[in-house]
VOTI-673060 format. One line per 5 residues: number of its first residue (from 1); their letters; for each residue x, y, z of C-alpha. Coordinates in Angstrom, 2 decimals. Each point is the difference from the previous one (the first is absolute). Example, Ala and Ser with C-alpha at 12.3 -4.5 7.8 and 13.67 -1.06 7.14 Angstrom:
REM residues 2
1 = as = 12.30 -4.50 7.80; 1.37 3.44 -0.66 .
REM end
This chain:
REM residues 483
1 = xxxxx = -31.41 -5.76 26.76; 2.34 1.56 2.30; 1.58 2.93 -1.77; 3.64 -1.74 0.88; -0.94 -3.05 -2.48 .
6 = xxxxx = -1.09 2.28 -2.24; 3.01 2.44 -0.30; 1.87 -3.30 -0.39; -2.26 -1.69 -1.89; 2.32 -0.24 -3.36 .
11 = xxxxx = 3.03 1.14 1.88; 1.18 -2.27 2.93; 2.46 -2.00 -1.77; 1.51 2.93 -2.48; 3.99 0.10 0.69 .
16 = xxxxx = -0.32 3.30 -1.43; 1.01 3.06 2.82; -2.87 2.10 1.31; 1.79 2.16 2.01; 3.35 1.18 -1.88 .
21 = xxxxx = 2.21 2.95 1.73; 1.41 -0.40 3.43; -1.47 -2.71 0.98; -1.32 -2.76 -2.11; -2.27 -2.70 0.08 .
26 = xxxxx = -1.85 -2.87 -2.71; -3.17 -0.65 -0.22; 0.04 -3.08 0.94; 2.61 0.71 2.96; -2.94 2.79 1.00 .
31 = xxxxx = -2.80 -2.61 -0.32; 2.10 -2.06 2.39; 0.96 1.85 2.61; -3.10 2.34 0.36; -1.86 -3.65 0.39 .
36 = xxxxx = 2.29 -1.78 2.76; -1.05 3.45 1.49; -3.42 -0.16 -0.56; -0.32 -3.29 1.67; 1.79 0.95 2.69 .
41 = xxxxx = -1.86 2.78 0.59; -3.35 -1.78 -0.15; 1.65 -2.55 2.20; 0.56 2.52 2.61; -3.30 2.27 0.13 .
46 = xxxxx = -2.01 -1.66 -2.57; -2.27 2.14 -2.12; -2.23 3.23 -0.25; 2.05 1.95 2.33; 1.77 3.31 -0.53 .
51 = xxxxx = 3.89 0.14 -0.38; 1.80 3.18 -0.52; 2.56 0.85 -2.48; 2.57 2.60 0.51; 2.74 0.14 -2.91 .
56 = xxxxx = 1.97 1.85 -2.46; -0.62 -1.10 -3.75; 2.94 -3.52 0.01; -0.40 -3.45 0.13; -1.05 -0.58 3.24 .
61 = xxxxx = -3.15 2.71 -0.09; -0.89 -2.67 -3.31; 0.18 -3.34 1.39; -1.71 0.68 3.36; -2.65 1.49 -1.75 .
66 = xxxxx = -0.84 -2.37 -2.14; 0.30 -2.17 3.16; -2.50 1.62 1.33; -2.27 -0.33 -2.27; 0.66 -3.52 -0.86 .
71 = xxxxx = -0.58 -1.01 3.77; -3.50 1.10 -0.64; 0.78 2.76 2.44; -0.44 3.95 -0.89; 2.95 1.89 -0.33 .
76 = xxxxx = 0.05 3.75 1.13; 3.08 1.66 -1.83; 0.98 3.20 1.58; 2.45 3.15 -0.86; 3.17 -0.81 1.68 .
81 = xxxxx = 0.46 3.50 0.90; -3.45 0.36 1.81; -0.74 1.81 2.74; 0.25 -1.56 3.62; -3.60 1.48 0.63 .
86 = xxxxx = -1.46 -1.23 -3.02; 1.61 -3.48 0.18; -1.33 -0.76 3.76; -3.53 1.29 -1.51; 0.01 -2.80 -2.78 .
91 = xxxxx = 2.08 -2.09 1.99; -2.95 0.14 3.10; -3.18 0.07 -2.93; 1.41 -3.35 -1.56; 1.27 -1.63 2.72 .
96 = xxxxx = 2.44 -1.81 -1.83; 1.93 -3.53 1.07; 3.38 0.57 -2.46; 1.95 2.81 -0.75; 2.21 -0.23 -2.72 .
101 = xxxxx = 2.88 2.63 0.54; 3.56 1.14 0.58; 1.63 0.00 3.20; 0.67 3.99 -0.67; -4.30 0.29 -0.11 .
106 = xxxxx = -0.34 -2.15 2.70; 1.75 2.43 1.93; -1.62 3.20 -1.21; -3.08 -1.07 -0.05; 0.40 -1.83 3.48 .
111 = xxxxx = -1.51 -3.71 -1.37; -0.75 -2.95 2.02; 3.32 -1.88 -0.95; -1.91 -3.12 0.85; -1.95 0.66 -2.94 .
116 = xxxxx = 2.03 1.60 -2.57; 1.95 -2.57 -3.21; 3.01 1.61 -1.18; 2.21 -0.47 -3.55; 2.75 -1.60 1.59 .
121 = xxxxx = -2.26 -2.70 1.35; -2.80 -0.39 -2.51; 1.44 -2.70 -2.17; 0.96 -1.90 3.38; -3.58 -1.50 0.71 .
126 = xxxxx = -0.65 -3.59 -0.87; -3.43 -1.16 -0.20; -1.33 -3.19 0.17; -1.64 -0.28 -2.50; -0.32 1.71 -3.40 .
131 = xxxxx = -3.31 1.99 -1.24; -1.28 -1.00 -3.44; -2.34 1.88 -2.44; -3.75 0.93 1.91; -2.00 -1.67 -2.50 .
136 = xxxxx = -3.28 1.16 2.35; 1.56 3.09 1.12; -2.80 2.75 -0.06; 1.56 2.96 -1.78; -2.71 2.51 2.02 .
141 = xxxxx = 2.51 -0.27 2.76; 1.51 3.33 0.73; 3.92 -0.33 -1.50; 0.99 3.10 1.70; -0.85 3.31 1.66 .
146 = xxxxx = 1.66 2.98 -1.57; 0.06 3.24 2.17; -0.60 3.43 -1.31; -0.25 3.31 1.29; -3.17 0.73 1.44 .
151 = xxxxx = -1.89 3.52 -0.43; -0.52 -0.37 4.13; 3.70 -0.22 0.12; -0.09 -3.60 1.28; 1.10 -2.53 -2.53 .
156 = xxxxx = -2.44 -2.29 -2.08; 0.35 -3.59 -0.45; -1.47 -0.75 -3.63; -0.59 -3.84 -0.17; 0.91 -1.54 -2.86 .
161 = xxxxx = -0.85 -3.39 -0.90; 1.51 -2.99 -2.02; -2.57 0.29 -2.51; 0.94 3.90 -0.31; 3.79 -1.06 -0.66 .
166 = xxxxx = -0.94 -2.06 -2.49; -2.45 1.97 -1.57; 2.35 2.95 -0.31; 3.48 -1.71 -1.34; -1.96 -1.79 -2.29 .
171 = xxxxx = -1.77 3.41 -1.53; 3.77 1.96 0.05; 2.12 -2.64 -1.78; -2.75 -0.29 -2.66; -0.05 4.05 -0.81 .
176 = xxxxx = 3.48 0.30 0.03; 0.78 -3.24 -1.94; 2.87 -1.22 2.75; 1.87 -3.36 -0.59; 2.90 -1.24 0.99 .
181 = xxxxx = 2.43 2.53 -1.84; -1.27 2.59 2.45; 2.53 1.38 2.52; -1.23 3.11 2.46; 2.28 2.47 1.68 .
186 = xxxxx = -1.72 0.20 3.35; -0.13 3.36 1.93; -3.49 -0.61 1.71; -0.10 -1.61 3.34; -1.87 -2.95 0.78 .
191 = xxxxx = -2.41 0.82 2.44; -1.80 2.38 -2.64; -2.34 -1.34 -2.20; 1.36 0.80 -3.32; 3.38 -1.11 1.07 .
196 = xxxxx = -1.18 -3.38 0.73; -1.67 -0.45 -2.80; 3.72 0.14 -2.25; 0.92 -2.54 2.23; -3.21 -2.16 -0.74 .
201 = xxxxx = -0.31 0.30 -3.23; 3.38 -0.82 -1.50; 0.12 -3.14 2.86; -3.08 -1.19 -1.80; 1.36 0.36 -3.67 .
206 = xxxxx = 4.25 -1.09 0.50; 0.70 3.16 -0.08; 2.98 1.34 2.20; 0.13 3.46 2.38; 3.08 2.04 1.61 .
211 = xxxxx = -0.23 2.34 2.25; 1.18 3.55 0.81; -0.46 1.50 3.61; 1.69 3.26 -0.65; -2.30 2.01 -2.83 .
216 = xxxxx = 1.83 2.83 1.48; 3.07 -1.13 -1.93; -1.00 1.11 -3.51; 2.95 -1.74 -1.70; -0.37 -3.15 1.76 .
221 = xxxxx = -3.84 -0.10 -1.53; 1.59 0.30 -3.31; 2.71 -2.38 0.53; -2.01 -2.84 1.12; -2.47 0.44 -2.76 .
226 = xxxxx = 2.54 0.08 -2.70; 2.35 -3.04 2.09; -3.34 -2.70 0.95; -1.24 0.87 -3.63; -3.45 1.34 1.83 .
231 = xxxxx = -2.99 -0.60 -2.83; -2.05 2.17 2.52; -0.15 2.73 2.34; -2.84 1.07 2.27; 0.02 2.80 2.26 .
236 = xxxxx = -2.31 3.11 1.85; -0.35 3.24 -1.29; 2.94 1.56 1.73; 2.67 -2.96 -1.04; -1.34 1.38 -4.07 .
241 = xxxxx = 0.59 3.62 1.50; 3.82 -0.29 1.04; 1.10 -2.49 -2.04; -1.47 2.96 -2.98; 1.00 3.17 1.37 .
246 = xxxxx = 2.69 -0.96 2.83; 2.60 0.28 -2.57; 0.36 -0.81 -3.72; 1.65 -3.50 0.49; -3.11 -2.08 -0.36 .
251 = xxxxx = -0.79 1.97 -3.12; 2.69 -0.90 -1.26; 0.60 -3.61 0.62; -0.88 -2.49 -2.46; -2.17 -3.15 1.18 .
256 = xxxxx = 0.41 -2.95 -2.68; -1.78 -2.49 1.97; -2.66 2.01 1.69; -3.70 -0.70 -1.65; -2.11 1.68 2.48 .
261 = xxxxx = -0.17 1.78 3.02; -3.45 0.40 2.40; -0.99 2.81 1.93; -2.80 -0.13 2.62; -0.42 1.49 3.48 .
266 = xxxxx = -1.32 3.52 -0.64; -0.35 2.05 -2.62; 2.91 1.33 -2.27; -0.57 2.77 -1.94; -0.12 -0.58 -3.59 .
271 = xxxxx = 3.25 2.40 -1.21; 2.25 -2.59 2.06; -1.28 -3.03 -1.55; 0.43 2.18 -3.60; 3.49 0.87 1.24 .
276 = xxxxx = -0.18 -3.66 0.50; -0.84 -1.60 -3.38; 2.00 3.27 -1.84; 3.57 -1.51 1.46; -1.39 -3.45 -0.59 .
281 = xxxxx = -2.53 -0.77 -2.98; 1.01 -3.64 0.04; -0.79 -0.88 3.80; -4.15 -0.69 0.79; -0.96 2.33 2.56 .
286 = xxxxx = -3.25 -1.26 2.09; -1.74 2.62 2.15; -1.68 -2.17 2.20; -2.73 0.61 2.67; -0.64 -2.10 3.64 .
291 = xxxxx = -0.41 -0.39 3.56; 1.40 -1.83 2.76; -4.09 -0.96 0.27; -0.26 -1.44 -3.13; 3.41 -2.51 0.51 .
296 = xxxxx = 2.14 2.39 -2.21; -1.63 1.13 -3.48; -3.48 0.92 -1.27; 1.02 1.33 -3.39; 3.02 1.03 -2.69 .
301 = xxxxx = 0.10 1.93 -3.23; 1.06 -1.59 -2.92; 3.46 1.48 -1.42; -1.22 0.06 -3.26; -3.25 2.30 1.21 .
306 = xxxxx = 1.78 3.05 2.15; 0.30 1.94 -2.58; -3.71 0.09 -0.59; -0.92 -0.66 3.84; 2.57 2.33 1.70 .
311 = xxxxx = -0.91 0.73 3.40; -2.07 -3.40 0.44; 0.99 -2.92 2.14; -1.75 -1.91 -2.37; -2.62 -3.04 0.56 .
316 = xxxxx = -0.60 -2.83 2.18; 2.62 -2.60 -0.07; -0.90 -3.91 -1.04; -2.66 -1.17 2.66; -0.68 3.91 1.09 .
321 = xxxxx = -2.95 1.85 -0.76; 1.00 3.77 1.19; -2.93 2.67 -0.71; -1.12 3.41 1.09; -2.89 0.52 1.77 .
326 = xxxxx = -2.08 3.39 1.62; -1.48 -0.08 3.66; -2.54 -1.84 -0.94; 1.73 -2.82 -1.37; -0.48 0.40 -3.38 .
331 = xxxxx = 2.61 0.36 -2.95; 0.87 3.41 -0.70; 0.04 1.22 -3.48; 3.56 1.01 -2.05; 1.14 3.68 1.32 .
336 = xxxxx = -2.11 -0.96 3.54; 1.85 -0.30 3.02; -0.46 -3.13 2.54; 1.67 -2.35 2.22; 1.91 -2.73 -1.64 .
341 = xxxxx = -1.43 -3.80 1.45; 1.62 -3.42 -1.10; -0.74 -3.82 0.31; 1.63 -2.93 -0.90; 1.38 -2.88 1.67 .
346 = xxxxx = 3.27 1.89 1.29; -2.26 2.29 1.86; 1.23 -0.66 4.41; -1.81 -1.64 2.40; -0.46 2.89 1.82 .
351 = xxxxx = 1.66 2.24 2.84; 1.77 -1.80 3.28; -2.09 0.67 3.11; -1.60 2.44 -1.85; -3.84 -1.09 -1.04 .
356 = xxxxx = -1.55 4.00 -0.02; 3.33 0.58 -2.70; -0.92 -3.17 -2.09; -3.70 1.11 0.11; 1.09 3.40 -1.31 .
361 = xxxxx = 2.39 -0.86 -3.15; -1.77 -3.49 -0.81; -3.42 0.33 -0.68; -1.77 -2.56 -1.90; 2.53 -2.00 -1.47 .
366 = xxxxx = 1.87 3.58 -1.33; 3.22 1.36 1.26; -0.77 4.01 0.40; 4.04 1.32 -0.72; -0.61 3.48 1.52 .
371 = xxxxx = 1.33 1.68 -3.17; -1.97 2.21 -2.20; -0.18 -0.13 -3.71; -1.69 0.09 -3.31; -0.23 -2.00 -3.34 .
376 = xxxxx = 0.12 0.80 -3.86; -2.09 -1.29 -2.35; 1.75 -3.18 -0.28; -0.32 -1.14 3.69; 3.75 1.17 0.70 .
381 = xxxxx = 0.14 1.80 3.58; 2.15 2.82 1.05; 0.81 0.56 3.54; -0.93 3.71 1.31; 0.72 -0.16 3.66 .
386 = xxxxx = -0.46 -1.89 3.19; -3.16 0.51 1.95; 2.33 1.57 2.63; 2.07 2.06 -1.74; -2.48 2.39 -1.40 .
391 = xxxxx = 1.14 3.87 1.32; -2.88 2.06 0.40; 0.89 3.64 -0.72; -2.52 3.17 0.14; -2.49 -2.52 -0.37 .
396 = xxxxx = 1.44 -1.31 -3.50; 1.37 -4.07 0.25; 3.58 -0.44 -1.15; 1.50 -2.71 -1.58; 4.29 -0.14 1.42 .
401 = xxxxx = 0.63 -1.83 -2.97; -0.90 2.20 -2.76; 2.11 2.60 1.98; 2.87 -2.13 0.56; -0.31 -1.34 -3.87 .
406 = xxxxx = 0.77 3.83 -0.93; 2.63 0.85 2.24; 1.91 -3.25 -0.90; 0.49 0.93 -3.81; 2.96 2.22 0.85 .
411 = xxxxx = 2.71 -2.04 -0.66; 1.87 1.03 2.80; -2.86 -1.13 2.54; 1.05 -3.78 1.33; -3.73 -0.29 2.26 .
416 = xxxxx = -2.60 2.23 0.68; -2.60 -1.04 3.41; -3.10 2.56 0.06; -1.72 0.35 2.97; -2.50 2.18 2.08 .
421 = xxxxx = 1.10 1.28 3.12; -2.14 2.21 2.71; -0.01 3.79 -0.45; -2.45 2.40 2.14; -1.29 1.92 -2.82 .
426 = xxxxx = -0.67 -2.08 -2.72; -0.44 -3.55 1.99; 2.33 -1.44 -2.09; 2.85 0.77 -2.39; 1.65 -1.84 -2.61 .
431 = xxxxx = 3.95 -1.23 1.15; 2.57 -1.55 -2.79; 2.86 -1.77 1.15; 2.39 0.03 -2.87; 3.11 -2.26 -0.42 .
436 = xxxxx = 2.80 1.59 -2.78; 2.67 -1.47 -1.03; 3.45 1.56 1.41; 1.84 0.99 -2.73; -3.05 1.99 -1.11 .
441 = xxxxx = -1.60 1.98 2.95; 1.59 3.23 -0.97; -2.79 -0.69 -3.07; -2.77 -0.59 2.29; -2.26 2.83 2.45 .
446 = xxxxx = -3.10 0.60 1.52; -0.41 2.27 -2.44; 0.51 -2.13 -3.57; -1.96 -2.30 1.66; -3.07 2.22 0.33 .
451 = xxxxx = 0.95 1.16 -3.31; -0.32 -3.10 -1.84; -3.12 -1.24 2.40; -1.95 3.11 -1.10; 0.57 -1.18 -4.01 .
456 = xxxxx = -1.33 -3.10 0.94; -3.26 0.21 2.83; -2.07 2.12 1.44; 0.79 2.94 2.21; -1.41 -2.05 3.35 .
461 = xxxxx = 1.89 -3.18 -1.07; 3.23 1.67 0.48; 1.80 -0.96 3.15; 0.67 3.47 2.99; 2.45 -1.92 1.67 .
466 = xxxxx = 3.27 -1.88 -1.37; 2.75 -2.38 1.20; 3.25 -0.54 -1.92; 2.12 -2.67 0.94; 2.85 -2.26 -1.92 .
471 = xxxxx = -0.82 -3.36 1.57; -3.20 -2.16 -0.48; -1.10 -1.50 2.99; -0.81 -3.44 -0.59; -1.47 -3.49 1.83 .
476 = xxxxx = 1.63 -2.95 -0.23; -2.42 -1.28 -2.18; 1.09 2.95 -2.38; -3.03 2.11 0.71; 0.35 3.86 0.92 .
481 = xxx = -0.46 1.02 3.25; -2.37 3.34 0.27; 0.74 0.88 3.43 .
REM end
């Protein structure tokens, strides 16, 4: 089944709005016009080639995409505010026979205009004729490649397949129990995994989405959730830190119709998500674990169980099986550390052009995430680090995060980034970059930091070298920026 039918599949001829805010659009008005564009698209280069997509979270970024993948063509969606190098690297590694764009991106980037489909002209094509559902459609076809930072510094292009789509919407609607009463708030773009998968999931069930560009805007983030009556909210670990500790506001703000809210995309320290469910006892908070690699999400903790599991990203989701395993392969033991390896039917394809990086993360039919971790007695897994984070210090292996963890219980402490940086004596010292809020830095040194550090860890864990700043640096995805 093509993953189109599928999102569709109960939804196609709903009057209901999916998209509410700005701009709005039906189901069944979606269904339509993503389909006359599908055909046409097909009609124009057929199938199994690449097409870029280059768009702001709106309407038109949602109907060409689905487009896209419709046509039985693989859509590449892109960060709209990506770099002209990085663009022509993808652009010349994909080779691809549509870009979908704006004339201002055509421009900065310096496209082939011959190739590029813009808003003001994508609901202009008439095709001849008009695509049906792909009864015999083989859903091992590659859906779309999704490009992440590399550790070479050249982008990856994880494959991801129909089956993987399916696979993974199908596993995240059933552990968060979405229906059609669901409305998300959202601040994730759309060419990152976990932000697609809000989109895909509440398509699938009748739910409805509205979006907000402009996190920056704290009070526009509470506005919209308390105007679309937003049943869910899913964000990164630095859209939980300033929304907590910017300013009071959020703290303050009651949420009648919010049930839930998800957080995925790195670790968050556990006294957030406790100054999380203190303000809010009645919302469901879901720390949730994944990779763009594994279509979004490999696992989630209960609500009910964080208490009793703090600090774990819990199990495998529906389909997944996520365990720990030594250098040899074999399952480590509770209180053991290993790398953390996951299969299941949402598990990519593989890397783009890229068959020595496939070889190296899939290896017999397991996805090998790169993170480090251990389990507890009852199979729940708690991340430690990532392979490549590990700071080696006088010989003794540091951990960032259990540094990071301490430094960010002052109160007054927005984000906290631990790293190692080069130092002729020692090889390597311990740096913190820490972000305070503004109207409490007079409450916040280099020296209460050490103080409180050297309540909490050892006398080598404590950072030599600190940063204070007022403003966390941030992606557009939401995730900080180190450097």
């Amino acid at each position: 089944m093509n993953a189109f039918d599928y999102f569709f599949e109960k939804t196609a001829n709903l009057d209901k709005h999916f998209l509410i805010g700005k701009e709005e659009i039906s189901f069944k008005q979606l269904y339509d016009s993503s389909l006359i564009l599908a055909s046409w698209i097909e009609e124009r280069v057929g199938r199994n080639k690449h097409i870029i997509l280059v768009s702001i979270n709106n309407l038109f970024f949602i109907t060409s995409y689905l487009a896209i993948i419709k046509s039985g063509n693989i859509c590449i969606p892109l960060d709209p505010g990506i770099e002209k190098e990085n663009f022509h690297y993808i652009n010349e590694l994909t080779n691809p026979v549509l870009i979908f764009t704006t004339i201002d991106n055509e421009q900065r980037l310096a496209l082939q205009s011959k190739k590029c489909i813009f808003p003001d002209t994508v609901y202009s094509y008439k095709p001849k004729t008009r695509k049906a559902i792909d009864t015999d459609f083989n859903r091992e076809n590659c859906a779309e490649i999704i490009f992440t930072s590399g550790s070479t510094g050249k982008p990856k292009g994880v494959m991801i397949s129909h089956k993987n789509l399916i696979a993974n919407t199908e596993s995240i609607v059933k552990y968060l129990n979405l229906t059609q009463d669901d409305t998300m708030l959202v601040v994730l773009p759309f060419y990152y995994c976990y932000g697609l998968s809000l989109f895909h999931t509440h398509l699938r069930v009748g739910g409805s989405i509205a979006f907000n560009n402009s996190f920056i805007f704290l009070g526009s983030i509470i506005k919209d959730l308390k105007v679309y009556k937003c049943t869910g909210f899913a964000g990164v670990p630095s859209h939980f830190q300033i929304l907590l500790r910017k300013s009071d506001s959020f703290k303050k703000t009651v949420f009648p119709d919010l049930r839930y809210v998800t957080q995925a995309g790195g670790k968050l320290a556990p006294i957030f998500i406790d100054e999380f469910r203190e303000s809010f006892s009645e919302i469901k908070f879901y720390v949730m674990y994944g990779q763009t690699e594994a279509t979004a999400r490999l696992s989630y903790l209960p609500p009910e169980l964080y208490e009793k599991k703090k600090g774990s990203m819990g199990k495998g989701i529906p389909g997944v099986e996520l365990i720990v395993v030594n250098e040899k392969g074999k399952k480590v033991k509770p209180g053991e550390t290993g790398e953390v390896i996951a299969r299941g039917d949402n598990i990519m394809i593989g890397y783009f052009a890229d068959d020595e990086g496939t070889g190296n993360t899939l290896r017999n039919g397991w996805l090998y995430t790169g993170d480090l971790g251990t389990v507890d007695k009852d199979g729940y897994i708690y991340l430690t680090a990532r392979k490549k984070e590990i700071i080696k210090v006088r010989g003794k292996r540091i951990s960032p995060k259990e540094i990071e963890a301490v430094i960010l219980e002052i109160t007054e402490v927005i984000d906290c980034s631990v790293e190692g940086i080069d130092d002729e004596i020692e090889g390597e010292m311990l740096k913190a970059t820490v972000v305070v809020r503004k109207d409490a830095k007079h409450l916040v040194s280099k020296e209460s930091i050490i103080e409180h550090c050297s309540k909490h860890l050892a006398l080598y864990k404590i950072p030599h070298v600190f940063e204070l700043k007022e403003e966390l640096t941030i992606s557009a995805t939401g995730k900080k920026i180190k450097k």
